[in-house]
N, C-alpha and C positions, 0 to 999 in steps of 0.2 A: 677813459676819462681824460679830459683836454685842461691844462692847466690854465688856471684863473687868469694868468697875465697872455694866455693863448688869447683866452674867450674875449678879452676887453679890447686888444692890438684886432680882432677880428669882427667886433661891432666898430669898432672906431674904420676900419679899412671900409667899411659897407656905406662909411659918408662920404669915401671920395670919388668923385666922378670913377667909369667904368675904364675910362684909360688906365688913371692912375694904382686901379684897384690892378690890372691885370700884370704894368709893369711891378708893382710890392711882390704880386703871387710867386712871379718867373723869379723875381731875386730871392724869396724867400725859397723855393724850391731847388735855386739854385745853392745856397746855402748850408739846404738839410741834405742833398745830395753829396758834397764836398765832406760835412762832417761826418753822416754814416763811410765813406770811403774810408777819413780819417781813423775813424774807431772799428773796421776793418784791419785797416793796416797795422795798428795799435795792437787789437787780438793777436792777427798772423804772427810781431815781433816779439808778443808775450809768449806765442804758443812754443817757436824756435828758441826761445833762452830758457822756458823752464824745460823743455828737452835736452839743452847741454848744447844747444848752435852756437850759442855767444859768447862773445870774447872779449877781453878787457879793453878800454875804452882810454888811451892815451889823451888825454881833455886836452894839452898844449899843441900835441897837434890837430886833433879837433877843430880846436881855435884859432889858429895859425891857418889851417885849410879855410873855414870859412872866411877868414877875414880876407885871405887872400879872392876866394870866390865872389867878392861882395865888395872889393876895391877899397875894405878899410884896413890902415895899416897895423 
């Protein structure tokens, strides 16, 4: 079963020229690719913390690392 907002985004793509249809497919295939890895990797880090792999989560430096990895201060 393909959801309703699938089905309308995929009649509405069938009016655009055959370029424009092929460049939407590759982005939207690239897209569904990206979040099944996403929700892969999701599962794997659930599967490690409810086994007892995880370990407490220091947030300030969490934040302090990113901000530094991202050039904000």
């Amino acid at each position: 079963m393909v959801a309703r907002s699938v089905e309308l985004a995929v009649t509405a793509l069938a009016s655009l020229p055959e370029r424009d249809q092929d460049r939407m497919g590759r982005q939207l295939l690239t897209y569904i690719e990206r979040l099944l890895q996403l929700r892969a990797e999701i599962d794997k880090g659930s599967g490690s913390f409810e086994a007892g792999a995880g370990e407490a989560l220091d947030i300030e430096d969490f934040l302090h690392r990113q901000n530094e990895r991202h050039g904000t201060p």
